[in-house]
C-alpha positions in Angstrom: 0.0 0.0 0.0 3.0 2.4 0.9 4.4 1.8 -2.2 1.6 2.6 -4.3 0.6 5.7 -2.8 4.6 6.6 -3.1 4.0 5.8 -7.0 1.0 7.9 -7.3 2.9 10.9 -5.3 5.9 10.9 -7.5 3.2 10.9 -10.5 1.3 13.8 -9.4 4.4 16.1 -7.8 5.3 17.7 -10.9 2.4 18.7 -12.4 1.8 21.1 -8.7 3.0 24.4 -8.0 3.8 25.6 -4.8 1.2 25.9 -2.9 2.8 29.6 -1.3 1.6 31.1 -4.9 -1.7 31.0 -3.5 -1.3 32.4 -0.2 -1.8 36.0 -0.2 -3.7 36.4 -3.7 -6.6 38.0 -4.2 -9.0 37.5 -7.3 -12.3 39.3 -8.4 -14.8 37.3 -10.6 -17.7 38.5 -12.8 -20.0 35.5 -13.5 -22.6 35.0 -15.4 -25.5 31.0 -14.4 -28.2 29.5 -15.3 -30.4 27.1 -13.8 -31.7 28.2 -10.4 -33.6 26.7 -7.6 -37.0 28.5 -8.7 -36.0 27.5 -12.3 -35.6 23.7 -11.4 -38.8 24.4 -9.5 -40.8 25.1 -12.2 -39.3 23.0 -14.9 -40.4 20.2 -12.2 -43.5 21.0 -11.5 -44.4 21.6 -15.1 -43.3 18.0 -15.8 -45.5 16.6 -13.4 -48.2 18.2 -14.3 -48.2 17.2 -17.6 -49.6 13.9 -16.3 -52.5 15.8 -15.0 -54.8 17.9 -17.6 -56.5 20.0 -14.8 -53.5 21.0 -13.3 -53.1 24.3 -12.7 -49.0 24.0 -12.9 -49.5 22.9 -16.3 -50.4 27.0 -17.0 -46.9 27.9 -16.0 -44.3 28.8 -18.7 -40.9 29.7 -18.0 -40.0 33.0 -20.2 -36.6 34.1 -19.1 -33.9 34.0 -16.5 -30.9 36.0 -15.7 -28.1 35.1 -13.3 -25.5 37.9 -12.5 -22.5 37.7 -9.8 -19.2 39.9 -8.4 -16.8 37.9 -6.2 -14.1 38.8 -4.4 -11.7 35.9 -3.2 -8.8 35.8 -0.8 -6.2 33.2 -0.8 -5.8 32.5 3.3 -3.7 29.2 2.9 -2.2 27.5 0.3 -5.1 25.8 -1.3 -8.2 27.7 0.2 -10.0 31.4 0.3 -12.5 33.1 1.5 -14.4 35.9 0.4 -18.0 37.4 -0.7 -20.1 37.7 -3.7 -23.2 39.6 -4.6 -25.6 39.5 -7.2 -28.7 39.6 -8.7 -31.2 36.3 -9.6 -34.2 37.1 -11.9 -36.7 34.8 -13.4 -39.7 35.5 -15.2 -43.2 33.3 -15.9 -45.8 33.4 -18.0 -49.0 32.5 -16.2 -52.0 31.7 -18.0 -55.4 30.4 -17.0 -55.2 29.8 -13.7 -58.5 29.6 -12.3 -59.4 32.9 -14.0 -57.5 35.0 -11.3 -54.7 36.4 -12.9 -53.1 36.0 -16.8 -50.0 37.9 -17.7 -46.3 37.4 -16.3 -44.6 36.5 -13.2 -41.3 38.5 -12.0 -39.4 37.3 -8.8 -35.9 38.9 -8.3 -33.2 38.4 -5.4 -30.4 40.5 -4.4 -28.1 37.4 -3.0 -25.2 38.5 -0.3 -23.1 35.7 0.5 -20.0 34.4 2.2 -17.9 31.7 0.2 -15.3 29.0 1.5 -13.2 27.6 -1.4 -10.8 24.4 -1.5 -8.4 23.7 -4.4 -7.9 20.1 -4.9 -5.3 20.3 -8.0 -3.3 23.2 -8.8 -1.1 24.2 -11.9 0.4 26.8 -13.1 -2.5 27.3 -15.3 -5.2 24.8 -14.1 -7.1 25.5 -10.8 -9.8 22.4 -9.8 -12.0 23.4 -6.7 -15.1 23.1 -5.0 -16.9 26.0 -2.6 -19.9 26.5 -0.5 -21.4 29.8 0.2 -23.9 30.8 2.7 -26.0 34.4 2.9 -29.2 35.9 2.3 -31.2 37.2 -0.6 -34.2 40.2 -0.4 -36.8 38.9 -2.5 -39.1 41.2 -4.9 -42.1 40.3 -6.9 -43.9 41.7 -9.3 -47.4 40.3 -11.4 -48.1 42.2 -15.1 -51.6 41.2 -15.8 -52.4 40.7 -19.6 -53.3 44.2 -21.3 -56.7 42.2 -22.6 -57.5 41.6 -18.8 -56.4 44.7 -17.3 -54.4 47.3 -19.2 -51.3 48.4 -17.7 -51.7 46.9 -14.1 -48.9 46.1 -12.2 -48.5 44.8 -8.5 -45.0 44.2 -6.8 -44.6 43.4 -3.6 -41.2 43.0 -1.4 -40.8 39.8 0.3 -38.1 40.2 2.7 -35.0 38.4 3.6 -34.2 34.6 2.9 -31.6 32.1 3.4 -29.5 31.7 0.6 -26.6 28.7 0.2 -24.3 27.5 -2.9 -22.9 24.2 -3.1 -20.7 23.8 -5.6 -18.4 20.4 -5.8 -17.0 21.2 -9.0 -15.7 23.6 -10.6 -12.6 24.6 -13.0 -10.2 27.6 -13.6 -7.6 28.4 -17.1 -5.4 31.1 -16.6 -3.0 33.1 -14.5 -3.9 36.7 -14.1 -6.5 36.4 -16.5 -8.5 33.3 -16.6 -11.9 31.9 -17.5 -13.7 29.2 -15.2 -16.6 26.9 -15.1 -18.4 26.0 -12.2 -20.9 23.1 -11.1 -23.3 22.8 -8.5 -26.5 23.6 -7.1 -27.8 27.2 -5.6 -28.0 31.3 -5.6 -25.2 30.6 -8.6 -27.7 28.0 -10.3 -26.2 25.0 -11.8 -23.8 25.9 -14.7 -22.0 29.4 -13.6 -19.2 30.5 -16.2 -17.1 33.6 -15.7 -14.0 35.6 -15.7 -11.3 36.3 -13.3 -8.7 38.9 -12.5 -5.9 37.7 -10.0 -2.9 39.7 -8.4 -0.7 38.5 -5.8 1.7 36.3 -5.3 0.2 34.3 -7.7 1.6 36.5 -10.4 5.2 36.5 -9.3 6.7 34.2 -11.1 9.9 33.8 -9.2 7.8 32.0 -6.7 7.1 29.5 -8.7 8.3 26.1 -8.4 10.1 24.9 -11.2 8.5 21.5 -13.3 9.8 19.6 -15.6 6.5 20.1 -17.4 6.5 23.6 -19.5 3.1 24.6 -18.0 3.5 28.3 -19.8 2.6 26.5 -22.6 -1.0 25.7 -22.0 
């Protein structure tokens, strides 16, 4: 057993950078997801209600979603960060029919404020693989546009207050040093695909501080 996980570390030692790159870096993100929790919600219930004609579900028609974030990361070890991200979650439905109350669309947006913990598992000097979990709060508004045949121009929004917010993401991949591009997996505020772009200074971008590998990373 020793000596196989001695084979496996002398397999995976070059191809990792020293892990004191990461200490002290900061990085901001702008992100961009799809696929939230009131998304999934709907999708769902709009299956399931296509095995029932009198369902009042099977009204509901998704029409648009938007998923918006700004992070802020800071390296506190060698392969994990903290930091903060804030953004804005927006879907919108088209509800018809349902039980002659209200026809039109369906607006629900949150204003998400969240703390993040990130772990690296696998480091390069351009390859980042992590996973995070974030936990915060979201202020919820809503707003209903009734359909101009039923009544012309009326609009009610309402504000719902504050909600618990979390992000679980188990996977998730970075390209890039100072500049890089990243794709994350998982399940919350960020939805389930979030893709984005980076900025990192730091330590990270000396490159004296960088361990040497027989592997010409740089290259990419």
């Amino acid at each position: 057993m020793n000596k196989l996980l001695f084979i496996l570390a002398s397999i995976l030692m070059p191809f990792i950078v020293c892990a004191q790159e990461l200490k002290g870096t900061h990085e901001i993100e702008l992100s961009g997801g799809s696929g939230s929790p009131a998304d999934l919600g709907i999708s769902m219930n709009s299956f399931l209600s296509g095995f029932d004609a009198n369902s009042e579900a099977d009204q509901w028609q998704l029409k648009g979603e938007s998923i918006y974030f700004l992070t802020y990361k800071y390296f506190i070890g060698n392969t994990s960060a903290i930091g903060i991200s804030a953004g804005v979650q927006s879907i919108t439905v088209n509800i018809s029919n349902d039980y002659n109350y209200f026809n039109g669309n369906f607006t629900s947006t949150r204003h998400v404020l969240a703390f993040e913990f990130t772990q690296h598992y696998f480091v390069a000097r351009r390859w980042m693989f992590y996973g995070f979990c974030g936990v915060g709060s979201y202020f919820n508004k809503t707003s209903y546009s009734y359909d101009p045949q039923q009544n012309p121009g009326r609009t009610i929004s309402n504000d719902n207050g504050d909600f618990f917010a979390f992000q679980l993401t188990p996977f998730a991949m970075r390209y890039g040093r100072n500049f890089g591009a990243f794709c994350e997996i998982g399940y919350g505020y960020k939805g389930i695909i979030n893709l984005g772009l980076s900025f990192k200074t730091g330590k990270f971008s000396n490159k004296k501080n960088a361990k040497k590998s027989r592997y010409d990373w740089s290259k990419m």
